[in-house]
N, C-alpha and C positions, 0 to 999 in steps of 0.2 A: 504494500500500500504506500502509494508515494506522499506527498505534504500534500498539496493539493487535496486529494481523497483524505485526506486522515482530519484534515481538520474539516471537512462537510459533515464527516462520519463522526466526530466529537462534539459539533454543532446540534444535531440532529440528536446524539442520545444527549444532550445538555435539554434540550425541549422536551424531548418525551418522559426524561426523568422527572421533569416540571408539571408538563402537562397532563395530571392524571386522571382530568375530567373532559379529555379527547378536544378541547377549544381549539388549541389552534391545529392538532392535526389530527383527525377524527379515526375511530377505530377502518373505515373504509379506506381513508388516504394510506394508511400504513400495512393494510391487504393489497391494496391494488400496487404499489408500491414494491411490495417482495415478490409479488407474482412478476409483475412485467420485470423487475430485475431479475429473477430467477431465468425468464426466458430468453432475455437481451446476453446476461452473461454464459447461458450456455451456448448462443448462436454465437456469437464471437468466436469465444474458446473453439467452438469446432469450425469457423472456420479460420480461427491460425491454426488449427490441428493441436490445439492444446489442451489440457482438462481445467474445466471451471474452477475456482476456487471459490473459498471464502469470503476470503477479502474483497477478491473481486465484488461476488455477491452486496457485501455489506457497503462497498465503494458506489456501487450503481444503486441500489437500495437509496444510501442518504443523499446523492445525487435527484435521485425524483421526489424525495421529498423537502429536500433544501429548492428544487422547485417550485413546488406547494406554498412552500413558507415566502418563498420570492413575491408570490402571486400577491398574497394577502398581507402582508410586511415588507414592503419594497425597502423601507428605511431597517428594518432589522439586517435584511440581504446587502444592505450597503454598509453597515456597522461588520459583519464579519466578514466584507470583501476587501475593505479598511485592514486586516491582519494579513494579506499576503503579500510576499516581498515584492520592492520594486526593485528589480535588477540596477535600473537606469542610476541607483544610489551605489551602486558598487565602481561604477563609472565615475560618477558625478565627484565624487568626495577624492579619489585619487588623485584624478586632476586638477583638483583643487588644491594638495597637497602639493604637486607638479609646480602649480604657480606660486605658490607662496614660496616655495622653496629658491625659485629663478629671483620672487623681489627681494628676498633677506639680504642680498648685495646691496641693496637700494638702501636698505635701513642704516646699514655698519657704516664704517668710515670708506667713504668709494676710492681711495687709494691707496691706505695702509691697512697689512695685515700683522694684525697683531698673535704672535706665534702660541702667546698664552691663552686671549680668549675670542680667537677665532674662533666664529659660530659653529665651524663644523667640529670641532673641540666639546663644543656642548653640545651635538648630535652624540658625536662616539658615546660621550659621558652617560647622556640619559638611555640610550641604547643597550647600553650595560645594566644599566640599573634594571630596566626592564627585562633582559633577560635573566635577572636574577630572581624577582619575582616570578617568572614565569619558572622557573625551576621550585623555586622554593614550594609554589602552589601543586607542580608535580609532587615534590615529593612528598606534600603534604594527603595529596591524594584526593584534591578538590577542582583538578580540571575537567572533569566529566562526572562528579559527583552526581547520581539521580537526582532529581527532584531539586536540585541548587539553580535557583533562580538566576540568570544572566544579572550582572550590573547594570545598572541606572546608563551609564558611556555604552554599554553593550545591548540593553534595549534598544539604546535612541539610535544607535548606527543600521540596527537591523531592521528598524522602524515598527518595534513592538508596538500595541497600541493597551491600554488594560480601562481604560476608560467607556468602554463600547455601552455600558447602561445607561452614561448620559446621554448619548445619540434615541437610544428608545425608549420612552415612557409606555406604562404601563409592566402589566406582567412578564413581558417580554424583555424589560430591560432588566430585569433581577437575572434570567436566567442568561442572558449575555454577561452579564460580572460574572455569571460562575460559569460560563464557556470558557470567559476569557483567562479567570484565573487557572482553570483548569491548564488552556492551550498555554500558556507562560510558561506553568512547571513541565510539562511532557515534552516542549518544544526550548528547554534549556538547552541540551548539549547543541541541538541545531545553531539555535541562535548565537549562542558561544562560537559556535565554529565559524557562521556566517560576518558576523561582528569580528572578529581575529582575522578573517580574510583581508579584510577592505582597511581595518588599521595597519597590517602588516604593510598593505599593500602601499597605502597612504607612506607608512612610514619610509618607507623605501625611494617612493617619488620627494616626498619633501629631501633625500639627502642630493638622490640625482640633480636635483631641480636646482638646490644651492652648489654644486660642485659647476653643473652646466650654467649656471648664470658667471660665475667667476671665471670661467673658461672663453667664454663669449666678449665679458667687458675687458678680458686680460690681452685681449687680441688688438685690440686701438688704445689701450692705456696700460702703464706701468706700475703695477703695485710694488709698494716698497714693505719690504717682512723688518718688523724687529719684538721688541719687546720690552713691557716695562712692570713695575711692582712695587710696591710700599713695604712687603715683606720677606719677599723672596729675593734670592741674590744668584749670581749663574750656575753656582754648585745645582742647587734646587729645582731651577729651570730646566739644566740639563738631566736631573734624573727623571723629572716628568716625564718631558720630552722621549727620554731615552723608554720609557713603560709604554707611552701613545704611539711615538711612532718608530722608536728601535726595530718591530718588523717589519713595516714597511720599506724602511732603511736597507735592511737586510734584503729584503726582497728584490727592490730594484735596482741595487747595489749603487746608492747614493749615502756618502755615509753622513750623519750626522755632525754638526760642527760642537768642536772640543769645549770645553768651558770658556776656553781662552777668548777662542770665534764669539762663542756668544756673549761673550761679557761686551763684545765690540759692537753687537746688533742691541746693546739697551739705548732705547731712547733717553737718554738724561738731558738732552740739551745741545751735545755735542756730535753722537753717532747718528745716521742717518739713514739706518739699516742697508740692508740689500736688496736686490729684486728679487721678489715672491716667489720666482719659476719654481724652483725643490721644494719651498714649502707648498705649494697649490698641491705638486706631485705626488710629495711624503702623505698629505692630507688625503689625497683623492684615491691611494693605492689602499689608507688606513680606512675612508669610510667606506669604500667598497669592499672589502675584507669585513672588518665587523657590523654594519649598518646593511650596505643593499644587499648581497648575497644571502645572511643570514634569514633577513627579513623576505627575499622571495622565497626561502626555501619553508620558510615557516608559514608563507601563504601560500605555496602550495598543498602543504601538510593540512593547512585549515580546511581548503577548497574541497582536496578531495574527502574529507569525514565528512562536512557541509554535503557534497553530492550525493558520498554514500545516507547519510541520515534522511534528504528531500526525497532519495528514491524509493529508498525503504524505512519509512518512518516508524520508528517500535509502537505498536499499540497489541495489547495483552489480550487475548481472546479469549481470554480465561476468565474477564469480567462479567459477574454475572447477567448485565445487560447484555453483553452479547453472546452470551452463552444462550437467553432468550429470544434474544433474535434470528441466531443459526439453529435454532431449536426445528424448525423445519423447513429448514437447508440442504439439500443434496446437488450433488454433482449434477445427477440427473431425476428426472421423474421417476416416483418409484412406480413398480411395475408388479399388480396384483393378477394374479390368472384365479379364475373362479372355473373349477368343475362341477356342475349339479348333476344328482344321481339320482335318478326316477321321477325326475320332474324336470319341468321348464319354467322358471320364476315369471309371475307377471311383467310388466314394464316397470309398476309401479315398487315390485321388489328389486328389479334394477338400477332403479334410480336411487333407493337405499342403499343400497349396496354402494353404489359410486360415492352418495353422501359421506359413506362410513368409512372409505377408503379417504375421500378430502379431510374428514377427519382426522383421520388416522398418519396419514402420508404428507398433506399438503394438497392446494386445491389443485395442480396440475396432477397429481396422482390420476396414473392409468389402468382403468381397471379392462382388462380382456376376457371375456367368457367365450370358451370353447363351445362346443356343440355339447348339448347334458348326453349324459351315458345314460343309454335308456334299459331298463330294468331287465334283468338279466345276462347284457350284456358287459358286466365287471372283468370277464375275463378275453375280452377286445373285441375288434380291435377298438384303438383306443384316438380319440381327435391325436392330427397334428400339434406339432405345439413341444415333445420334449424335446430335450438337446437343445432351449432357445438359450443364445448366446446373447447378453449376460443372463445369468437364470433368472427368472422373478424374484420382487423381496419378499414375497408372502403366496404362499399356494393356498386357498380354499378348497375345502371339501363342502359344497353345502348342500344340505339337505333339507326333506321337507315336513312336517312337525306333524302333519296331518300324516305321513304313511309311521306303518310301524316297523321300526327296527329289526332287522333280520341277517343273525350271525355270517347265513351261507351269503346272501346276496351284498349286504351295505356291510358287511365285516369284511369280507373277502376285497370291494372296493378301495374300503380304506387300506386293506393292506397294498392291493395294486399302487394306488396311487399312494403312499408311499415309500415303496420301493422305486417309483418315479421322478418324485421330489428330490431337488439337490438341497434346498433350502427350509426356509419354514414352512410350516403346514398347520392351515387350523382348521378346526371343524365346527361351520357354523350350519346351525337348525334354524330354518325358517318359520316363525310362528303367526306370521300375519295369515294363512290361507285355512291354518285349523283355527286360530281366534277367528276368524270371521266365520266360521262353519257355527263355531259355539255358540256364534253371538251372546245373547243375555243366559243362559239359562243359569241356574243353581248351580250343576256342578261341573260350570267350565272349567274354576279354577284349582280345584283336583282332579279334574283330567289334562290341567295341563301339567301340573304337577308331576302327574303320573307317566305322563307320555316325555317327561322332561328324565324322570329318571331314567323309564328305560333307554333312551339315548344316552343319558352320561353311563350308563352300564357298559353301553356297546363300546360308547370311546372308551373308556377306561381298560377294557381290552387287548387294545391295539396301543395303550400309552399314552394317549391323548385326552384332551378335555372340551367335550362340547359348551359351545357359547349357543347362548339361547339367544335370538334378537327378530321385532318384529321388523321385518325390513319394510314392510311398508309404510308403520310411522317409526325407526329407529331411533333407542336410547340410545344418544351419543355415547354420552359419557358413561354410563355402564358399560357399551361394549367397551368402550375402549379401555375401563378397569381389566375388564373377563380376556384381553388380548395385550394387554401390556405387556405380559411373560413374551407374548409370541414374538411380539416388537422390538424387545430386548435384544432378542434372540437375530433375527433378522437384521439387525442392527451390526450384532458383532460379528456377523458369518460373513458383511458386504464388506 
């Protein structure tokens, strides 16, 4: 799930956690919503040739209903559209750093460089410091801490926003402060990383920028290098010198001048230093070594966790709201096969049946009825239909409540079919066509009683348990207690 999806999908359970008397998004928005997501993310998936997922699922799910919410809250959809990055600020702020960096020549003395607090002397300096902090927070073990909120500098760079309730009044603006607070802490290490990009990056241009401006003015004018102090003397100067820019030195094999040298480069009144050239060099060899290299390698380090996090953003689907909401989630529609033995169910126990299947399944749940095995024909042959690739998730045996159970013919059945079944197998009795037989009388309901045990006699036989159910007004939710075992089952065998 990338940033984009994760935060519609955190948006959307932030509302429905709110909203528990369906206002703003009605128990229909949020049916019609997982179905058409369920079918959009399967057609996809097959055609990249790939399997649906979850996420997907729950991605295009808060997409239709962050829809929904657009509809009838255009100002709430504009408060959490307010939270996504604007790239154009990763741009904007670097070069901005670029220019500042080219005027700081403008500010200093435009033709003496003073050796001691030459600007870029106070680049190296606070560059250091910063990387010391940024160790120390390593080792401290708070650079990716969970749940550790970005800094106040590392909001504003990334353009967090936490204020989103005063943009909406009403009920809706309570449940945006706790989106928003929510998105702040889950979207810390992102914004960490994204915020560390763009400063790194910044810092880097500001040193370029002051190196290229002095390079640029050095070319039609003559900078004169010396040095001066109220309490340092050339011993002092030179071992600065010799810690800042002794590598440098080394490096491009310009050596450093002796104590002697630099006692002749103080401005007191009388020396009038030298020209700039070795120091610009010594400087520009020493901020590029510690300042720009370190600092692009350290945005790129940022960039790529920033990318890795935007692509794959962590959200835990182990939360019980969405453990609810994938609660009837599949890859694909599940796939029920109904066998009837010694009867053919009316339409109107078909259309139970399907009910009790969208019940049970999900409302795209596909129920298939074979041709019914007609009475005495248990030992074949038998409809097409085994060896279906994938197997079904649930086989039915169902039977009809009004015949009586008969070890040689409906035992021998149930045996057939399953020894057919690769999967689950239940065995439902249909009571709707003997209730209507009984109509009112006195003793419908010990004969249905009665004809309810002999059927769980037979199942019990064969190791199974008949489910009673009228399919053509069905208890939902009792069948779906009396088959819960089967569902389980069917569950961990897919």
């Amino acid at each position: 799930m990338n940033e984009a999806a994760a935060r519609e999908v955190l948006f959307v359970r932030a509302v429905e956690a709110a909203d528990t008397a369906g206002q703003a998004l009605s128990s229909e928005d949020r049916g019609y919503a997982a179905r058409a997501a369920a079918e959009l993310v399967r057609w996809q998936a097959a055609d990249r040739g790939e399997r649906p997922t979850a996420e997907a699922f729950l991605a295009k799910r808060a997409e239709l209903l962050a829809a929904r919410l657009a509809e009838r809250s255009p100002r709430a959809h504009r408060a959490v559209v307010a939270l996504r990055w604007r790239p154009w600020i990763g741009v904007a702020l670097p070069l901005a750093a670029l220019v500042l960096g080219i005027a700081m020549e403008h500010v200093i003395d435009r033709r003496h460089v003073n050796i001691l607090a030459f600007p870029l002397l106070g680049l190296v300096a606070w560059n250091l410091a910063v990387y010391a902090g940024l160790l120390a927070r390593w080792a401290m073990g708070e650079t990716h801490r969970a749940g550790a909120s970005p800094g106040g500098l590392r909001q504003l760079v990334a353009g967090v926003r936490t204020t989103l309730a005063a943009r909406v009044p009403g009920p809706l603006g309570g449940t945006l402060a706790a989106f928003a607070l929510d998105w702040v802490q889950r979207a810390a290490p992102l914004v960490s990383a994204r915020a560390g990009r763009v400063l790194h990056l910044c810092a880097a241009l500001l040193a370029l920028g002051a190196i290229a401006g002095l390079y640029v003015r050095g070319l039609a004018f003559e900078y004169r290098a010396g040095w001066e102090s109220t309490f340092l003397d050339a011993n002092a100067v030179h071992a600065i010198l010799a810690v800042f820019l002794g590598p440098a030195a080394w490096l491009v094999g310009l050596p450093l001048p002796d104590v002697e040298q630099l006692a002749a480069l103080r401005w007191d009144g009388v020396g009038a230093g030298e020209n700039a050239g070795r120091w610009i060099v010594l400087y520009t060899v020493t901020v590029a070594l510690v300042v720009v290299a370190p600092r692009l390698l350290l945005a790129a380090a940022a960039w790529w966790r920033e990318r890795s996090l935007s692509m794959r953003f962590p959200v835990s689907l182990d939360e019980p709201y969405f453990r609810r909401v994938l609660a009837g989630w599949r890859e694909s529609p599940a796939r029920i096969r109904v066998v009837a033995y010694g009867y053919t169910p009316a339409q109107s126990a078909a259309d139970g049946l399907q009910c009790l299947a969208a019940h049970l399944y999900g409302d795209d749940a596909r129920v298939h009825s074979v041709r019914p095995i007609a009475f005495g024909e248990e030992d074949g042959p038998w409809p097409s239909g085994e060896g279906e690739s994938p197997a079904p998730d649930l086989v039915i045996a169902l039977f009809n409540l009004a015949a009586t159970p008969e070890t040689e013919n409906h035992g021998v059945f149930l045996e057939a079919l399953q020894a057919r079944t690769k999967g689950a197998l239940a065995m439902i009795v249909d009571e709707s066509s003997y209730r209507r037989r009984l109509g009112e009388l006195e003793e419908a309901k010990a004969r249905l009683e009665e004809r309810r045990q002999a059927w769980s006699g037979l199942a019990a036989t064969r190791g199974l348990r008949a489910v009673f159910v009228d399919l053509e007004t069905p208890d939902l939710a009792a069948a779906e207690r009396d088959l819960d075992s089967l569902r389980s089952g069917a569950a961990s065998s897919a």
